[in-house]
Each structure stands twice: as C-alpha cells, then as structure tokens.
C-alpha positions in Angstrom: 0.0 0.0 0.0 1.0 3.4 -0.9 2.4 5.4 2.0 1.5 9.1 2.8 2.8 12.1 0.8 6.2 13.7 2.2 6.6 17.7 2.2 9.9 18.0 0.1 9.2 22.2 0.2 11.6 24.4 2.5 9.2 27.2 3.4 9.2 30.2 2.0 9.3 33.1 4.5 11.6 35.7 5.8 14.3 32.2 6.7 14.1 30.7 3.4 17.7 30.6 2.1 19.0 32.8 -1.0 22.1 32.8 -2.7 24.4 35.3 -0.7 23.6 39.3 -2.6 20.4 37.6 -4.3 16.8 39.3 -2.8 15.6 37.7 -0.1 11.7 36.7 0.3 9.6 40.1 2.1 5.9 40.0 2.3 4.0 43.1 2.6 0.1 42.9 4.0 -1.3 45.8 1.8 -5.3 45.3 2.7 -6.3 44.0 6.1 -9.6 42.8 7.1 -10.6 45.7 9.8 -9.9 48.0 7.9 -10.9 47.2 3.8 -13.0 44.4 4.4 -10.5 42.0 3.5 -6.7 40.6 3.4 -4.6 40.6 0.5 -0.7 40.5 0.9 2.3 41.3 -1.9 5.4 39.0 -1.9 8.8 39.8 -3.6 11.4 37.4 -3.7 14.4 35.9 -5.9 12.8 32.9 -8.0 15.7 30.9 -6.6 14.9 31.1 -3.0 14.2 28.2 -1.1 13.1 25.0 -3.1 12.6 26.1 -6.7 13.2 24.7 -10.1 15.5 26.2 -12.4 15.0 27.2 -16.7 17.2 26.9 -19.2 17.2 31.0 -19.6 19.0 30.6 -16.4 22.6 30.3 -17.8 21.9 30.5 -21.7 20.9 34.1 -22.7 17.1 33.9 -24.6 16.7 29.8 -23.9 13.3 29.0 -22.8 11.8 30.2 -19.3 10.4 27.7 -16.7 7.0 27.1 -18.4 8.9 25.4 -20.8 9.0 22.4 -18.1 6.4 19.3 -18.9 4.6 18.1 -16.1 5.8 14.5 -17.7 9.3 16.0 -16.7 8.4 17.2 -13.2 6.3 14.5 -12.1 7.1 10.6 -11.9 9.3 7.8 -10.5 12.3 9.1 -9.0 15.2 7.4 -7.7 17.0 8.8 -4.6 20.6 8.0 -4.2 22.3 8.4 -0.7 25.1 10.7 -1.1 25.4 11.8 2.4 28.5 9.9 2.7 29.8 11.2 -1.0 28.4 14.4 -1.4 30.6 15.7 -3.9 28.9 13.7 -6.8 31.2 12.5 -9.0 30.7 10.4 -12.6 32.4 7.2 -11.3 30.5 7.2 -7.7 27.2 8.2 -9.6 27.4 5.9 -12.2 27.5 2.8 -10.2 24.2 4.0 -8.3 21.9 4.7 -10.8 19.5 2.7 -12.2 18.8 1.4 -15.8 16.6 3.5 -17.7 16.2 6.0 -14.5 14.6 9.4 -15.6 14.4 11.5 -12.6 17.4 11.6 -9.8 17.1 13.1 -6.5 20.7 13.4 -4.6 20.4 13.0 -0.9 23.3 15.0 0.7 22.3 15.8 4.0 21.5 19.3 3.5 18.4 19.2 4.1 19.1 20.7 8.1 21.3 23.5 6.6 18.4 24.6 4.4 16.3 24.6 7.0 18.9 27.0 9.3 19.2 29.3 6.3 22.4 27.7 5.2 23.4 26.6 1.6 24.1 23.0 1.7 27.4 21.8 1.3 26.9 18.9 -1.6 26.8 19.1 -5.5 27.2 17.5 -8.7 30.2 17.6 -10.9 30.0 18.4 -14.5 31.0 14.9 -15.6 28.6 13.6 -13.4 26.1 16.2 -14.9 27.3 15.2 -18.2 26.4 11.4 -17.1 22.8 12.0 -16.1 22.8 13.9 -19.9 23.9 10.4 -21.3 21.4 8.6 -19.3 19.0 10.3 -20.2 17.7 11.4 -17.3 15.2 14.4 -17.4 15.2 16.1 -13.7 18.2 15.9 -11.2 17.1 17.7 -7.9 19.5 17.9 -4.9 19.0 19.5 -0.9 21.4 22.0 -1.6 20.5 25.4 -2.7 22.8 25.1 -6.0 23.6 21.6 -8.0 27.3 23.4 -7.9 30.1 24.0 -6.0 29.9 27.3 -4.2 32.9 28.0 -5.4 32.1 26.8 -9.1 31.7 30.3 -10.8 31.0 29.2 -14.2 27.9 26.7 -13.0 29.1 23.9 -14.9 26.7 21.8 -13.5 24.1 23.9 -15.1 25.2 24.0 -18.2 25.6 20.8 -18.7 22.2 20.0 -17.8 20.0 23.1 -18.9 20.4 23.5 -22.5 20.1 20.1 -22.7 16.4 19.8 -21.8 17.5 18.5 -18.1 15.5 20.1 -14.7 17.2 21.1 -12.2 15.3 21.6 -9.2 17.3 22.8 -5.9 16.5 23.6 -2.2 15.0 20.3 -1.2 14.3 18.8 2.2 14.8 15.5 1.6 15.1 14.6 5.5 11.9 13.0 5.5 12.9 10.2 2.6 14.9 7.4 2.5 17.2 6.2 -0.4 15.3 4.1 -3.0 12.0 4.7 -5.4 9.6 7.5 -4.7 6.3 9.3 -6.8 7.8 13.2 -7.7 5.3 15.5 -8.0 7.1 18.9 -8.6 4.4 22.1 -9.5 6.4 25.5 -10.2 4.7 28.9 -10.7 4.1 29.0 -14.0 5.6 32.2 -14.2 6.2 32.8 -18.4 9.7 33.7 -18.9 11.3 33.3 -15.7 14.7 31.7 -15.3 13.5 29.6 -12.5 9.8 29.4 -10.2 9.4 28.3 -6.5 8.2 25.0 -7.0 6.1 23.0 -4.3 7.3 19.3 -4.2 6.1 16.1 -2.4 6.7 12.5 -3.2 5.5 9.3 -1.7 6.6 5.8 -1.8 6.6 4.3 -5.5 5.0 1.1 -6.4 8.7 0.3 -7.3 9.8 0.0 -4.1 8.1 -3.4 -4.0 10.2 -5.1 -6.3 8.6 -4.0 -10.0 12.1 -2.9 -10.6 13.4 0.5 -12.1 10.9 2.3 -14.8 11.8 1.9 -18.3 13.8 5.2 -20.5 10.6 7.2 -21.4 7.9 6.8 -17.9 
C-alpha cells in the first residue's frame, strides 16, 4: 500500500535561504480585514529562493523560461541516491548507483538541516557527473542543496551541462523525510512565463517500485 505524501518544500518566509547578494523573500500585508473588508498581501522574492526549479534562460541568454518544463518532466518515479556519505557527486560514484533506464534523480546530501537553518548545503554535482545523467538520459536531477554546484564553481558547470540540454534542475529540497530508493515526484512550479526559474512545491510518496517491480523503463 501506498504510504503518505512527504513535504519535500523548505518554506518560504523571511528564513528561506538565498544565494548570498540575491533578494531575499519580504511579504507586505497591503489590505487588512478591519480596515478594507478583507486581506490581500504582496510577496517579492528571488525565484531561486528556497526550493525552486531552475529554466534553461537561467545560464543561456534567450533559452526558454520555466513554463517550458512538462509536467511529464516534473512528475514521476524518481530514484533517490544516498550521497550523504559522498556528497561531492562525481561520474564514477554516480554511475555505479543509478539505475537502468532512470529518468528523474534526486541526490540526498544531507543538506536538508542547513536549508532549513538558512544555510546553503554543502553537496553538488560535478560536470562529468552532470554530463552522465545527460547520457542517461535522465530528465530532472534535484539535490537538498540550494545550488547543483560547487559554491565555489563560478561558471555553474553543473548547469550548463544539464539546462540546454532539456535536463531540470530543481534545488532547495528537504529531503530529510525520505529514504534512499524509489519514490512518486510530484514537482508544481509557478508558471511564471519567462522566468529563469519558479518556487516549486514538491512532495513525493513511496513508488510502487519499491516493491520489487524494478526501475521504470527510458521514457515513464
């Protein structure tokens, strides 16, 4: 039997983490009950706070913007691989994890706790491992860091591996309440035309393939 959804989604408030110098979330009650008859509030934020998924337009100048993103992309098995121990992701460490035919890879590195302080996670993915999932043919990676780089990776070659290449990225999981193995994605971004990425709401429960059915074919 299929278990209960799990909450993926850091929340988004005044604590949800942001890139250091990128905007960070403020929301601004502009119509309160007493006094208009009703409650209506104003957000600004960066679209890369907290959990969100990135567009292509994010590193390639006029690529598309996150509505590009099919719901057959965002939404589906997933396979979560336990990096905690590794989580600089590598091609030779990756490789030997994933499964055949695997179309959407969620890295657990731990930093699901250092979201949730405001921190930035301390785990990514190289660009040969990047260039890997490409090969694989994988169509979402997501990771519980705020970045799928290094920190200290300038040139986001992570990203560019994956973006133009019709990969997802989708950062700033919690993934604290999942375990390694098979699990039902659901992913829903803002569609929000144009933008280079959208705060996403994400939640997965346990897949039927956790029984034993085996990993999903190239294609689901």
């Amino acid at each position: 039997m299929r278990g209960p959804w799990r909450d993926l989604t850091l929340p988004l408030d005044e604590h949800a983490p942001v890139w250091p110098g990128d905007p960070v979330f403020r929301r601004e009650q502009f119509a309160a009950v007493l006094q208009a008859g009703y409650s209506a509030t104003c957000v600004t934020t960066s679209v890369h706070a907290g959990t969100h998924v990135d567009a292509p337009c994010h590193v390639i100048d006029g690529a598309a913007g996150v509505e590009a993103w099919s719901l057959d992309v965002l939404c589906g098995p997933a396979q979560v691989v336990d990096c905690r121990r590794h989580p600089g992701v590598d091609d030779d460490w990756l490789g030997q994890r994933l499964a055949p035919g695997v179309r959407r890879v969620l890295l657990l590195t731990g930093g699901g706790v250092r979201l949730r302080a405001g921190g930035l996670g301390h785990g990514y993915l190289t660009e040969a491992a990047a260039q890997l999932l490409v090969g694989s043919g994988v169509a979402l990676v997501g990771i519980d860091t705020l970045s799928i780089d290094a920190r200290q990776a300038i040139e986001l070659p992570a990203h560019r591996a994956l973006l133009p290449r019709g990969v997802a990225v989708l950062e700033g999981l919690d993934l604290t309440a999942v375990e390694p193995g098979w699990w039902d994605l659901c992913c829903l971004p803002l569609l929000i035309t144009g933008a280079d990425g959208a705060p996403a709401r994400v939640m997965a429960c346990p897949s039927a393939l956790a029984a034993g059915d085996g990993p999903p074919v190239a294609g689901v």
